[in-house]
Gaussian input, Z-matrix of N, CA and C with variables (Angstrom, degrees):
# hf/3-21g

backbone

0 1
 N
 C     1     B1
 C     2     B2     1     A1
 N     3     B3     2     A2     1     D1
 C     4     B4     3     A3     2     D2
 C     5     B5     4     A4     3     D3
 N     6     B6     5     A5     4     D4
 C     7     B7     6     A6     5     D5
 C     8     B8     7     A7     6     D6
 N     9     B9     8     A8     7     D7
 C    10    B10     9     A9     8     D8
 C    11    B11    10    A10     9     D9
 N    12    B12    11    A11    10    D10
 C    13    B13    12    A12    11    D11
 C    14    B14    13    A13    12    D12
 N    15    B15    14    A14    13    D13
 C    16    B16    15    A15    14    D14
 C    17    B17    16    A16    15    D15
 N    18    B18    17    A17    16    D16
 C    19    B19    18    A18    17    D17
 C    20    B20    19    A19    18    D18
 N    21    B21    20    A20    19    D19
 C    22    B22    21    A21    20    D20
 C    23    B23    22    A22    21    D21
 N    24    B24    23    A23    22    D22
 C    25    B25    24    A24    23    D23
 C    26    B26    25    A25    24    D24
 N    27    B27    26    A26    25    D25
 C    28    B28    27    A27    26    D26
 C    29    B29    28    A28    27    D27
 N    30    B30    29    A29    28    D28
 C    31    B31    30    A30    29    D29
 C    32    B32    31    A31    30    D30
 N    33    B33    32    A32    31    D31
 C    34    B34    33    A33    32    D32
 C    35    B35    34    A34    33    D33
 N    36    B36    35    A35    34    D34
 C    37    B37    36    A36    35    D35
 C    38    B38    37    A37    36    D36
 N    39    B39    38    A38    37    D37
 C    40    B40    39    A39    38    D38
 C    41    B41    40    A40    39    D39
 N    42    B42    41    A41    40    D40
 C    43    B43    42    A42    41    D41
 C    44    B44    43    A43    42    D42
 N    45    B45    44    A44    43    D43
 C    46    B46    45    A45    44    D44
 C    47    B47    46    A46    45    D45
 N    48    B48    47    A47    46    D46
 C    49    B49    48    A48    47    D47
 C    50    B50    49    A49    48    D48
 N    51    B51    50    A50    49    D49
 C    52    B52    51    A51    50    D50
 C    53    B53    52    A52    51    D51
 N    54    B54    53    A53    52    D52
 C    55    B55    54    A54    53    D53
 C    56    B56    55    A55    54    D54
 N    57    B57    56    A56    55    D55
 C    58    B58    57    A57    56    D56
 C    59    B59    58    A58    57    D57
 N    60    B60    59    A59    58    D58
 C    61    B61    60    A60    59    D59
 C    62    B62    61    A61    60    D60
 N    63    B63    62    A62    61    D61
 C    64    B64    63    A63    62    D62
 C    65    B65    64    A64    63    D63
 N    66    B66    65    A65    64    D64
 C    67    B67    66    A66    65    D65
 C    68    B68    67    A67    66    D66
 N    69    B69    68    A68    67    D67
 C    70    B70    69    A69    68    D68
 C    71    B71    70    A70    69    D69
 N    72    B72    71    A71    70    D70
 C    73    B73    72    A72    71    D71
 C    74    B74    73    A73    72    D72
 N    75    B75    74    A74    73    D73
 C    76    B76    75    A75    74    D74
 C    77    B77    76    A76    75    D75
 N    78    B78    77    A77    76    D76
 C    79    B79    78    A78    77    D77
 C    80    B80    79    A79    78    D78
 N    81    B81    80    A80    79    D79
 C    82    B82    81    A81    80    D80
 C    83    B83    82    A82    81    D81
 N    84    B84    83    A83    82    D82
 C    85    B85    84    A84    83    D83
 C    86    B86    85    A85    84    D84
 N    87    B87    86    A86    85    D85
 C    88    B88    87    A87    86    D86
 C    89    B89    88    A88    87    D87
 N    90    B90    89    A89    88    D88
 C    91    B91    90    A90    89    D89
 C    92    B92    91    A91    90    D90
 N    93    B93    92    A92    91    D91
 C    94    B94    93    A93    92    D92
 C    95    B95    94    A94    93    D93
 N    96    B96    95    A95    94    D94
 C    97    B97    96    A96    95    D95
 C    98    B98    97    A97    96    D96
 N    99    B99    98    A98    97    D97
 C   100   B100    99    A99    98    D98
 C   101   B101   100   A100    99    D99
 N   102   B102   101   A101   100   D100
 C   103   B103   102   A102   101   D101
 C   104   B104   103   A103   102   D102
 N   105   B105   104   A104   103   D103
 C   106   B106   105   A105   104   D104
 C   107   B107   106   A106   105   D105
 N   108   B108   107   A107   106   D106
 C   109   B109   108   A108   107   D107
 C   110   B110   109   A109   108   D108
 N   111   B111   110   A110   109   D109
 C   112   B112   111   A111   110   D110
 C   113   B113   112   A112   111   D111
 N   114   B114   113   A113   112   D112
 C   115   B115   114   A114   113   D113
 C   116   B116   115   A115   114   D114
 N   117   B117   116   A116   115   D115
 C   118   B118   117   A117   116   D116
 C   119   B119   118   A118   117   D117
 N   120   B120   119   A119   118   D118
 C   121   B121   120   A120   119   D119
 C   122   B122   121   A121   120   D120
 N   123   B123   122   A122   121   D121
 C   124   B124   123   A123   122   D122
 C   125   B125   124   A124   123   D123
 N   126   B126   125   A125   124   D124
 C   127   B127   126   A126   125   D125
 C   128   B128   127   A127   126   D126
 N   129   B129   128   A128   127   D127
 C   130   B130   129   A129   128   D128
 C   131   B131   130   A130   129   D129
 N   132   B132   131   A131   130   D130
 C   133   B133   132   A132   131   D131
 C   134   B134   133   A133   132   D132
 N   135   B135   134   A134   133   D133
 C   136   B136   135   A135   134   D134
 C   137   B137   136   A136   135   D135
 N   138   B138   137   A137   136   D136
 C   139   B139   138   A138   137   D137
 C   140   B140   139   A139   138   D138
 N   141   B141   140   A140   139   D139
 C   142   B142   141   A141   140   D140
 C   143   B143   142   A142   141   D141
 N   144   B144   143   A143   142   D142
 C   145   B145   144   A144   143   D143
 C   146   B146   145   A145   144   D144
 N   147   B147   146   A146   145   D145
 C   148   B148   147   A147   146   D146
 C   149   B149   148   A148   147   D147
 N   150   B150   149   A149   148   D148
 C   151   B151   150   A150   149   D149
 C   152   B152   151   A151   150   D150
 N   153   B153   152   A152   151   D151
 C   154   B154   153   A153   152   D152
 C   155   B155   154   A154   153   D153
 N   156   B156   155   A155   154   D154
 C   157   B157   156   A156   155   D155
 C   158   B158   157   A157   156   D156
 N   159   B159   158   A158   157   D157
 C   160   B160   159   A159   158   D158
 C   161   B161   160   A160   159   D159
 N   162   B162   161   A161   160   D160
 C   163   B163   162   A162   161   D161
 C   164   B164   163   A163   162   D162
 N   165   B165   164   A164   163   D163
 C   166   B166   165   A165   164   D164
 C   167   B167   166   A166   165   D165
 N   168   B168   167   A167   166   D166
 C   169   B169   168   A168   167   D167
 C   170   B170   169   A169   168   D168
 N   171   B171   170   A170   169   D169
 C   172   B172   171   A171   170   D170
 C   173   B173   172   A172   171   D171
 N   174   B174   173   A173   172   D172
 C   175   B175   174   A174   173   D173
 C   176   B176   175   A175   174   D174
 N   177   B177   176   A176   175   D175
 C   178   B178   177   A177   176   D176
 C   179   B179   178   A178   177   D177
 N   180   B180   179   A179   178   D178
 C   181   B181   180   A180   179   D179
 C   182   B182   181   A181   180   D180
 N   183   B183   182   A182   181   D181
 C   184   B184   183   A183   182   D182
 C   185   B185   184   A184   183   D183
 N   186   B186   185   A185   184   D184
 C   187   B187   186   A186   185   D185
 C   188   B188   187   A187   186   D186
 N   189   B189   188   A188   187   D187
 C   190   B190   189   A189   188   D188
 C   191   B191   190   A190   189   D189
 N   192   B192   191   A191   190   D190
 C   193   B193   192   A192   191   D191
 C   194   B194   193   A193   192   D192
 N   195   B195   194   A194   193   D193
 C   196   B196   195   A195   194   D194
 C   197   B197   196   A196   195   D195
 N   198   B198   197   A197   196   D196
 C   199   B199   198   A198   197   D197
 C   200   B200   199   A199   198   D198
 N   201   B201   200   A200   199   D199
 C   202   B202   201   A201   200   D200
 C   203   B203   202   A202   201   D201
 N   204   B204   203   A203   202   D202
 C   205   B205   204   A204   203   D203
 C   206   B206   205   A205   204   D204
 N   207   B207   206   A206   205   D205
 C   208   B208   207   A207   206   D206
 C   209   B209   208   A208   207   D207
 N   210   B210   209   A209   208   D208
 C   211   B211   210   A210   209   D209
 C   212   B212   211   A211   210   D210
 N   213   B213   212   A212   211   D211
 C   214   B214   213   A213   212   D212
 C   215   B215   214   A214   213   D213
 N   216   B216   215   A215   214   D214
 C   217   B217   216   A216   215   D215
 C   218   B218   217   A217   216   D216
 N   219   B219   218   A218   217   D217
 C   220   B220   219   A219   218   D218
 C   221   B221   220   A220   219   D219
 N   222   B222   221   A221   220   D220
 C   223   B223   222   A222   221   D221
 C   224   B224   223   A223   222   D222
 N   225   B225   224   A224   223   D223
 C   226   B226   225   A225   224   D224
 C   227   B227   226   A226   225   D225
 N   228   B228   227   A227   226   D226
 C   229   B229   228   A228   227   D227
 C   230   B230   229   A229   228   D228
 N   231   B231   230   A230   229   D229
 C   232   B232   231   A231   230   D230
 C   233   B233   232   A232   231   D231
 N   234   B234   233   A233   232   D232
 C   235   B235   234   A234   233   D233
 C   236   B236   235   A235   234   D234
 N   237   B237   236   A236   235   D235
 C   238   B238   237   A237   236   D236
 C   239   B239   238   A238   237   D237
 N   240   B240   239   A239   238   D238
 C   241   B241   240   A240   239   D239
 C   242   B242   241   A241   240   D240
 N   243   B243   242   A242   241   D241
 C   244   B244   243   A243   242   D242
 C   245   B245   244   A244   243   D243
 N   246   B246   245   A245   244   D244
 C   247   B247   246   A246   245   D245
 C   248   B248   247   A247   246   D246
 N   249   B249   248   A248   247   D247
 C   250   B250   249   A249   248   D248
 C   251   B251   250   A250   249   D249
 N   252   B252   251   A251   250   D250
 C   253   B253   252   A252   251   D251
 C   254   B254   253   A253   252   D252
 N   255   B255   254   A254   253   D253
 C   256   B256   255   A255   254   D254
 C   257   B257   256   A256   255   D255
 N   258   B258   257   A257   256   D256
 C   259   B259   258   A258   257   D257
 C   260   B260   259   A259   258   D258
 N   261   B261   260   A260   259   D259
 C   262   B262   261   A261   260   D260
 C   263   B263   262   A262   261   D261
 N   264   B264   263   A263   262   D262
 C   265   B265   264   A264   263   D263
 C   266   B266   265   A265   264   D264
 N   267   B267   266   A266   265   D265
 C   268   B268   267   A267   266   D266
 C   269   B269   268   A268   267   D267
 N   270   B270   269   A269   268   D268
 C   271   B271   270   A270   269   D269
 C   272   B272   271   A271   270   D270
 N   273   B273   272   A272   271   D271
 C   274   B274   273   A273   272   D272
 C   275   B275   274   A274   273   D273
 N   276   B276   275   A275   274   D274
 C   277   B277   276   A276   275   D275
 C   278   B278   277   A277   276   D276
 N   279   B279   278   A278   277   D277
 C   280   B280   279   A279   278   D278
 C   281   B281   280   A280   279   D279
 N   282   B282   281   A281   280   D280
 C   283   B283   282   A282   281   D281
 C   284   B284   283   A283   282   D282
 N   285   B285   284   A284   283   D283
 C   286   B286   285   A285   284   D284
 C   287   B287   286   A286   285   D285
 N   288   B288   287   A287   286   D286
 C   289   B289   288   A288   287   D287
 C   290   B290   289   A289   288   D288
 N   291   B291   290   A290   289   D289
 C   292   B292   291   A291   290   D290
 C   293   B293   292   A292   291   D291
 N   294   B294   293   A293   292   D292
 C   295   B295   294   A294   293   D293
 C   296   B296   295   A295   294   D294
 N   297   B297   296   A296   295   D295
 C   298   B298   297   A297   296   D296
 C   299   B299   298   A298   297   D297
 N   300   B300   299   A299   298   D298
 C   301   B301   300   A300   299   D299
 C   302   B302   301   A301   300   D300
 N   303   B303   302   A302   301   D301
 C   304   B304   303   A303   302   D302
 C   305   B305   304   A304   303   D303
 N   306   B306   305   A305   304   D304
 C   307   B307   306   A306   305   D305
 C   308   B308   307   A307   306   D306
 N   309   B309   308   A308   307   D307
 C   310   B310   309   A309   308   D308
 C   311   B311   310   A310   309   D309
 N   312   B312   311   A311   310   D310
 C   313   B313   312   A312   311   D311
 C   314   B314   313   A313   312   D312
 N   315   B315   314   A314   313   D313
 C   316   B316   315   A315   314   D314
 C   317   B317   316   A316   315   D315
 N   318   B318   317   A317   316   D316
 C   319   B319   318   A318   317   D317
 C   320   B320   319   A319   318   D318
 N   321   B321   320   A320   319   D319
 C   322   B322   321   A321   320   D320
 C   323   B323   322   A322   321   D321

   B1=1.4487
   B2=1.5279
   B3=1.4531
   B4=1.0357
   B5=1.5708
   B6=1.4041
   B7=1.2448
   B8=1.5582
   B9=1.1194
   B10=1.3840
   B11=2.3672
   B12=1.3191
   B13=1.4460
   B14=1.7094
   B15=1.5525
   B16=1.8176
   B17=1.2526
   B18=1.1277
   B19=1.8597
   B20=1.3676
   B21=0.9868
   B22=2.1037
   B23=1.4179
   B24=1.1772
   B25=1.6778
   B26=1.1583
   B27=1.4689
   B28=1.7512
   B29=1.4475
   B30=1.2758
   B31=1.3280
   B32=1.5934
   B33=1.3545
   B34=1.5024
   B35=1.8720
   B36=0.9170
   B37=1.8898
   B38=1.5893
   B39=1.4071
   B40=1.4839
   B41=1.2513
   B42=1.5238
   B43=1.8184
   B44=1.8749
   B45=1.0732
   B46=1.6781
   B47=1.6884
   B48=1.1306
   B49=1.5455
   B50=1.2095
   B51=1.3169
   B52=1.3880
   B53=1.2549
   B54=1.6535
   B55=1.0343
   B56=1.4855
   B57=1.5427
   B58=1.4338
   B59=1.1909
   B60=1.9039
   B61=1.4492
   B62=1.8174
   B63=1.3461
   B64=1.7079
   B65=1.4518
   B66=1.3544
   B67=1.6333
   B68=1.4656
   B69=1.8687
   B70=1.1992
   B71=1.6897
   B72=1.2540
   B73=1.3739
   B74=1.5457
   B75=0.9023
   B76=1.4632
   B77=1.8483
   B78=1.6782
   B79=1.2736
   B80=1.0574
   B81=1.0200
   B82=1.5093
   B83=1.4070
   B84=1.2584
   B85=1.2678
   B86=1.7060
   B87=1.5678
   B88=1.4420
   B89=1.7297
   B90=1.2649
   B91=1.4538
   B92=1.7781
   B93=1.3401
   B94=1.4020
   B95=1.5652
   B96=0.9368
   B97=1.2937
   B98=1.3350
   B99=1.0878
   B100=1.9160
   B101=2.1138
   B102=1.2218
   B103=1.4309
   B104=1.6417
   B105=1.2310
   B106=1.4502
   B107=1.7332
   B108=0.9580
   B109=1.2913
   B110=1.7329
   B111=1.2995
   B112=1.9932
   B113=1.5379
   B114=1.7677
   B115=1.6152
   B116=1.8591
   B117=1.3384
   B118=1.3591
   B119=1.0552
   B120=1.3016
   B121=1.9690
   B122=1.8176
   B123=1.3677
   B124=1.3435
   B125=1.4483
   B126=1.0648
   B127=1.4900
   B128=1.6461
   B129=1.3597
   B130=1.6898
   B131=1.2806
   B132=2.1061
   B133=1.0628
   B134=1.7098
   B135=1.8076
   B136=0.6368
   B137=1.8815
   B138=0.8364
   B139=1.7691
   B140=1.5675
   B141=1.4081
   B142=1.4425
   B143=1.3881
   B144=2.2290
   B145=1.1569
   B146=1.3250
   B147=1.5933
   B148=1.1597
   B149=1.5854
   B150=1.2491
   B151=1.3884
   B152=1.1168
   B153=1.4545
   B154=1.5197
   B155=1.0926
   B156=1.5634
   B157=1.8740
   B158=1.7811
   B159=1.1650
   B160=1.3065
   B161=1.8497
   B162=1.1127
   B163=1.8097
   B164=1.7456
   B165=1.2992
   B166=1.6945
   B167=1.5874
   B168=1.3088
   B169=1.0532
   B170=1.3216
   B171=1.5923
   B172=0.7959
   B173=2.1398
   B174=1.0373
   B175=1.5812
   B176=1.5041
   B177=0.8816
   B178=1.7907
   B179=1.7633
   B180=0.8550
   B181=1.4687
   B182=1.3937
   B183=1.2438
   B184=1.6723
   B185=1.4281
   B186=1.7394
   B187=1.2657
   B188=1.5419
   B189=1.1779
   B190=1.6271
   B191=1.4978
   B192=1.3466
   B193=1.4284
   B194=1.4665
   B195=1.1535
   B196=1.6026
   B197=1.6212
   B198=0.9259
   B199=1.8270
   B200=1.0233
   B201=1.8127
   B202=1.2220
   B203=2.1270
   B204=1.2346
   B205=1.3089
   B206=1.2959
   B207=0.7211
   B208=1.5510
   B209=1.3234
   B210=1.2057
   B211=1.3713
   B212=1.6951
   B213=1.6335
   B214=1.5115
   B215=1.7207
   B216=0.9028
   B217=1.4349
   B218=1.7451
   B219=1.6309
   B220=1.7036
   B221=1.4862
   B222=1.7450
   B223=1.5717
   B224=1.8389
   B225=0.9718
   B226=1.1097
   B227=1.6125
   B228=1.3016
   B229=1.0842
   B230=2.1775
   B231=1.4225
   B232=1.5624
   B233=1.5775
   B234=1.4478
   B235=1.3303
   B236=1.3139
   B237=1.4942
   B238=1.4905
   B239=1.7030
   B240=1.5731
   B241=1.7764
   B242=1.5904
   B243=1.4356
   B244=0.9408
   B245=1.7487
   B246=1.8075
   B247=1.4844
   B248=1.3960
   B249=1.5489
   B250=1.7338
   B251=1.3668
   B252=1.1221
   B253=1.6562
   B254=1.6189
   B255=1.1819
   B256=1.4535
   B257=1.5853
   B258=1.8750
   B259=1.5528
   B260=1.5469
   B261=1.1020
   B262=2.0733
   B263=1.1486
   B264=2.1785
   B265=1.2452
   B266=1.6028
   B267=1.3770
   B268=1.4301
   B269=1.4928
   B270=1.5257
   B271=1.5085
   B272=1.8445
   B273=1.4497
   B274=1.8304
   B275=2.0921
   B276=1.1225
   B277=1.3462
   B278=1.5859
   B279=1.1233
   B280=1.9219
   B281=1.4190
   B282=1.0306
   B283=1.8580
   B284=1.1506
   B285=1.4945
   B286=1.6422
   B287=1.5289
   B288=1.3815
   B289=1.4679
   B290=1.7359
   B291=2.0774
   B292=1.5545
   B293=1.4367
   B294=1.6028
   B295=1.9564
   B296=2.0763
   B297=0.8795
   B298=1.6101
   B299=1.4062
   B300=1.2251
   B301=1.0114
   B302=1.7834
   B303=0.8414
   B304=1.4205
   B305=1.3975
   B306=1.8286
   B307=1.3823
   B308=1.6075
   B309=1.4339
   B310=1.6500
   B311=1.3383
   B312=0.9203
   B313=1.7822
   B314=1.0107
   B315=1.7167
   B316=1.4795
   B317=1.4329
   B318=1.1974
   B319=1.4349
   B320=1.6116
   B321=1.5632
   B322=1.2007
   B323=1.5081
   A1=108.05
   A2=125.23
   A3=128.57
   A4=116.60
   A5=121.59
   A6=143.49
   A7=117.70
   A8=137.89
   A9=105.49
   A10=82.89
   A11=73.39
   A12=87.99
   A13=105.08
   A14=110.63
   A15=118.03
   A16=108.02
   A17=105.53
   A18=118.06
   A19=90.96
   A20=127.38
   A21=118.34
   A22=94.28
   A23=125.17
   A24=117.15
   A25=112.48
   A26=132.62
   A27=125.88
   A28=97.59
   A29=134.46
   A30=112.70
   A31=92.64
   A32=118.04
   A33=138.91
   A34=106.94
   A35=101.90
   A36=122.08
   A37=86.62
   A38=153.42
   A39=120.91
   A40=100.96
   A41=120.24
   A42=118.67
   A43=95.32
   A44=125.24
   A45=108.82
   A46=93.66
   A47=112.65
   A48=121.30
   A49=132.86
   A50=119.02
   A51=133.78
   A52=100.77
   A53=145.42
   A54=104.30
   A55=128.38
   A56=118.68
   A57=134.39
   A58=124.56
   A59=112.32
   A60=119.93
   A61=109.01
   A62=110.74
   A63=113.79
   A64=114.46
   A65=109.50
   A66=114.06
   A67=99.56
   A68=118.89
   A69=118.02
   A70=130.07
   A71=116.56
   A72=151.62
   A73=110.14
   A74=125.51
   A75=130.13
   A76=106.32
   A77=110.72
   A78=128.15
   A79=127.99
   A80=133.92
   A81=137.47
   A82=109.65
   A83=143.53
   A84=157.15
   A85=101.17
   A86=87.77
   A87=98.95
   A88=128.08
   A89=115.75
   A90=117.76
   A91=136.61
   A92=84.02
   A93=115.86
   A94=111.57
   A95=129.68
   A96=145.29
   A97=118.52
   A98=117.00
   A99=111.69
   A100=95.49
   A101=99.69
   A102=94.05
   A103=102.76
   A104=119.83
   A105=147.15
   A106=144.05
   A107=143.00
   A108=162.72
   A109=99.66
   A110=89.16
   A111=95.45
   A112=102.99
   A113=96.38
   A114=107.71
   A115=93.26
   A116=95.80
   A117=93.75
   A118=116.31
   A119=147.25
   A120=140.29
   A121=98.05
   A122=109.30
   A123=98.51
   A124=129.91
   A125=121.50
   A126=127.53
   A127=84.93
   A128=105.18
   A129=141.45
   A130=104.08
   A131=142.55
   A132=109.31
   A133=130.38
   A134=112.08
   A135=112.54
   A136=108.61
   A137=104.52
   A138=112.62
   A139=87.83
   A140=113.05
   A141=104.26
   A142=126.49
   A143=114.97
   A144=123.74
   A145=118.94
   A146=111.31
   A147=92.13
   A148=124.33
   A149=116.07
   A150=142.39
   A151=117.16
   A152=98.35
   A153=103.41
   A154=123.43
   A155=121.00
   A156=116.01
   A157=83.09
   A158=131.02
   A159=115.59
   A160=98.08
   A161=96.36
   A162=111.69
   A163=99.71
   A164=123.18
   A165=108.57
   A166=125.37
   A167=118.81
   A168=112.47
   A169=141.05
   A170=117.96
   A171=118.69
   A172=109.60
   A173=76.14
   A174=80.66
   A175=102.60
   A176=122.42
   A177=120.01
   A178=82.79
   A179=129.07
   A180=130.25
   A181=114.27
   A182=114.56
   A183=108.93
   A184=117.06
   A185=113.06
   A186=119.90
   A187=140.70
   A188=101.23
   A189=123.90
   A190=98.17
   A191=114.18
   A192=108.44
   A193=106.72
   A194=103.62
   A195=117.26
   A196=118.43
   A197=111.73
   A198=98.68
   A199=105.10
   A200=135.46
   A201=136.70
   A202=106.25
   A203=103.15
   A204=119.22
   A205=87.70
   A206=170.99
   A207=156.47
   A208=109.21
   A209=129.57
   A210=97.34
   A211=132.05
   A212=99.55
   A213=102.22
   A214=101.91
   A215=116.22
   A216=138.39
   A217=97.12
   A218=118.35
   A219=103.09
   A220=89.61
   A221=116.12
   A222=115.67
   A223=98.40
   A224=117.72
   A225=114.99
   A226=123.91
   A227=125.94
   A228=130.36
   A229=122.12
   A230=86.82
   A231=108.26
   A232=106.16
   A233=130.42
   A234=153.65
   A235=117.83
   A236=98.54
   A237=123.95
   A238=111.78
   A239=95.67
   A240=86.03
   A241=101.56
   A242=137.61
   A243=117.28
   A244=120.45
   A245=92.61
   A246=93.85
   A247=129.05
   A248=109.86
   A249=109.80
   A250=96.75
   A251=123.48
   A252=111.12
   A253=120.85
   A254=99.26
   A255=112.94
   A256=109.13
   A257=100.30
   A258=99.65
   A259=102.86
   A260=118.40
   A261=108.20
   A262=115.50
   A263=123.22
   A264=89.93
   A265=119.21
   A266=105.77
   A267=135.13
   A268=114.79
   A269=109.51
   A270=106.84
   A271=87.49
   A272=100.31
   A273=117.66
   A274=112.12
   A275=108.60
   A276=105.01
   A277=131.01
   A278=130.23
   A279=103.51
   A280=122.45
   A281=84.06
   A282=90.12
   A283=119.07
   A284=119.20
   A285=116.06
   A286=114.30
   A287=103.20
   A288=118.59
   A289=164.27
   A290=70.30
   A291=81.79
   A292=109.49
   A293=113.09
   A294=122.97
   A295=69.63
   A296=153.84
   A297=152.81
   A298=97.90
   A299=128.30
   A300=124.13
   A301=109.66
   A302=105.99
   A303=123.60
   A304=109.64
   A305=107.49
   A306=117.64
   A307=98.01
   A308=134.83
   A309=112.99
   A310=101.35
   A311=138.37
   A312=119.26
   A313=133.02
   A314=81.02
   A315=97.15
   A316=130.15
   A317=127.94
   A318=142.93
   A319=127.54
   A320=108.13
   A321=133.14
   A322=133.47
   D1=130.13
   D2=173.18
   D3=-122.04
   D4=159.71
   D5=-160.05
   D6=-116.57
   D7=118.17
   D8=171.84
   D9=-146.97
   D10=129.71
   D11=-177.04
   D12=-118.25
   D13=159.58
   D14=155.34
   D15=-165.07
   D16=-163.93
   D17=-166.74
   D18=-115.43
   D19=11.92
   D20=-158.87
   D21=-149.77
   D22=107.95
   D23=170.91
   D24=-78.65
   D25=-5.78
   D26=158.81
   D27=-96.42
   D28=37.91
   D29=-179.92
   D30=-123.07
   D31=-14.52
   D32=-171.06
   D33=-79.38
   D34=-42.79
   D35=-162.43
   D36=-56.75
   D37=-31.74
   D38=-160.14
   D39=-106.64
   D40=-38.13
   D41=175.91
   D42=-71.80
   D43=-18.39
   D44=-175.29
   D45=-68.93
   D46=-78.50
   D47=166.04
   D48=0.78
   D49=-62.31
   D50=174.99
   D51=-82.40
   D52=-46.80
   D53=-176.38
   D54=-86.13
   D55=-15.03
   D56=152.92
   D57=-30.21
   D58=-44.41
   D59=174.19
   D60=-83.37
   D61=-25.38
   D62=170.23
   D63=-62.93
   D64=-33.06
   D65=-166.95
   D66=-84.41
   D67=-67.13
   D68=147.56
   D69=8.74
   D70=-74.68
   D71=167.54
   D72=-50.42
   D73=-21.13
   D74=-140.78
   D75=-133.39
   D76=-41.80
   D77=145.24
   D78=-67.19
   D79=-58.95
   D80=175.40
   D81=-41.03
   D82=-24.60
   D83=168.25
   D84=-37.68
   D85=-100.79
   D86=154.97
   D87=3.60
   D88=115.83
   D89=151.06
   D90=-34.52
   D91=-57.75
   D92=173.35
   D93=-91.74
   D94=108.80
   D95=179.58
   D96=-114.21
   D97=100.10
   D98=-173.52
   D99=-128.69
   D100=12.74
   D101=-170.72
   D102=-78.22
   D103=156.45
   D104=157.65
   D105=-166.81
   D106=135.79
   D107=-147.27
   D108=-97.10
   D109=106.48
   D110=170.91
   D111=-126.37
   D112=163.44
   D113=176.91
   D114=-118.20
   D115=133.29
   D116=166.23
   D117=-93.35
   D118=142.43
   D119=160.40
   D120=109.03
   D121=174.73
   D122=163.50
   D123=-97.30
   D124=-178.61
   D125=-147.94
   D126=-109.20
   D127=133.31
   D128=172.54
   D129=-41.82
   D130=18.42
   D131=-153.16
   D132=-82.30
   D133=19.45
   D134=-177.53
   D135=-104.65
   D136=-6.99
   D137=171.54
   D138=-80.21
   D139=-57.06
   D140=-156.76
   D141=-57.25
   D142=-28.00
   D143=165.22
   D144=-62.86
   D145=-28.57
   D146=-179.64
   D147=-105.58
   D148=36.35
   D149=138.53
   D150=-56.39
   D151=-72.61
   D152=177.42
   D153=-54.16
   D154=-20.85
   D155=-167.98
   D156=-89.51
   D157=-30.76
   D158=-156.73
   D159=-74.41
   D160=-54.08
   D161=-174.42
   D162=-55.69
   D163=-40.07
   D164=157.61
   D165=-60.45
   D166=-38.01
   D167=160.34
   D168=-68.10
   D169=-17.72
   D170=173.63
   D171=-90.57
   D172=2.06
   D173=177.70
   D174=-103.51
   D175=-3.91
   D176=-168.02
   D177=-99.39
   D178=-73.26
   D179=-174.43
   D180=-47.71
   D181=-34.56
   D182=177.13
   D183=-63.17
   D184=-39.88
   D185=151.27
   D186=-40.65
   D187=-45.32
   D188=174.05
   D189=-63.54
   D190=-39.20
   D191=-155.18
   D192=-95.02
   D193=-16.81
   D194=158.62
   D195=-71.46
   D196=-47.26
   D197=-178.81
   D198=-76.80
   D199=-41.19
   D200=172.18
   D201=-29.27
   D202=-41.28
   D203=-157.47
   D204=-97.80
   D205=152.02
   D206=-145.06
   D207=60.14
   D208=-59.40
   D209=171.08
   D210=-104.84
   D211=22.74
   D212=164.87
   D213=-89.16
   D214=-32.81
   D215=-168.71
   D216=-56.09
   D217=-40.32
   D218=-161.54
   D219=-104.04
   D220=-11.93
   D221=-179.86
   D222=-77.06
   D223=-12.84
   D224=173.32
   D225=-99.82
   D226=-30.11
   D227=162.03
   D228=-66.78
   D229=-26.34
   D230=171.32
   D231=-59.64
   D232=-48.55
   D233=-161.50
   D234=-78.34
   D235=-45.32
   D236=171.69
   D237=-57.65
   D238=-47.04
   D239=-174.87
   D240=-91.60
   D241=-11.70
   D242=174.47
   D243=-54.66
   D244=-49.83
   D245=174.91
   D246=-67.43
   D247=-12.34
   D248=173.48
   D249=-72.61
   D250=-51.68
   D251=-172.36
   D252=-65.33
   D253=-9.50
   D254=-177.95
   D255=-74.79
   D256=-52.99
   D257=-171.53
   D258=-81.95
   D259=-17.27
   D260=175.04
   D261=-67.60
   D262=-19.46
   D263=-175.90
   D264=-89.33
   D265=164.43
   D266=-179.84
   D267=-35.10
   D268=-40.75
   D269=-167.04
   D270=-135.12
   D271=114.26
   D272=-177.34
   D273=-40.43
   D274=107.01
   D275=171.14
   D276=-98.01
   D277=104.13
   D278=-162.06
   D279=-39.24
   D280=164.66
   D281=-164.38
   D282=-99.25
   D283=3.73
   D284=144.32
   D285=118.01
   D286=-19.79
   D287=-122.28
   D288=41.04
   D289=49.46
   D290=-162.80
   D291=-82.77
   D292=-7.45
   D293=-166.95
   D294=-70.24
   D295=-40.53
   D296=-138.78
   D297=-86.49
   D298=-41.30
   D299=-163.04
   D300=-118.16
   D301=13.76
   D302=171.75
   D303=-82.94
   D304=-56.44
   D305=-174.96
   D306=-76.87
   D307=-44.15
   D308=170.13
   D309=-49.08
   D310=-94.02
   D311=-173.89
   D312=24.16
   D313=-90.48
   D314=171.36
   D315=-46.19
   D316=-52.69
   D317=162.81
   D318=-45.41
   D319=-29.09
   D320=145.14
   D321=-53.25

C-alpha cells in the first residue's frame, strides 16, 4: 500500500503519474493482476476549477498581449520605413513629426 500526499493538488499530478504508470507497468506483468489505483475522500473540484479559470485567463491575456504586440510592432515598422525614405531623399523634406511618433512607439 502506498501513500502519496501534498498541500497543492497540481503539485501531486507528475509524481502520481509516474508512479501509477511504474506500478501499472510492473502489474500488468503478472498473470494475476488484482492491482488498482483509488482516491479516498472527495476530489478538490473546486480548487481544481479554479485552476482552470485562472490558466484560461491567463491564456486569454497572453493572446491579447500578443496582437497588441503585433500591432505596435508593424505600426512601428510602418514608421521606420517612412523615415528611411524620408532621410534618402536627395532634397531634405520635414519629417512630419514622425522622429515623435516613432519614439511613442517605441515607449509603447
Amino acid at each position: 500500500r502506498y501513500r502519496l500526499q501534498s498541500d497543492s493538488f497540481e503539485g501531486m499530478w507528475l509524481p502520481l503519474h509516474e508512479l501509477v504508470a511504474r506500478l501499472n507497468g510492473h502489474f500488468k506483468r503478472g498473470a494475476n493482476s488484482d492491482f488498482r489505483v483509488s482516491f479516498d475522500g472527495a476530489l478538490p473540484l473546486q480548487e481544481y476549477f479554479e485552476l482552470v479559470d485562472t490558466h484560461f485567463n491567463f491564456r486569454t491575456n497572453t493572446l491579447r498581449c500578443k496582437e497588441i504586440l503585433a500591432q505596435r510592432a508593424s505600426q512601428f515598422r510602418t514608421i521606420q520605413k517612412r523615415l528611411l525614405t524620408r532621410f534618402k531623399d536627395k532634397t531634405p523634406a520635414p519629417l512630419l513629426n514622425l522622429d515623435t511618433l516613432l519614439e511613442g512607439t517605441y515607449t509603447q
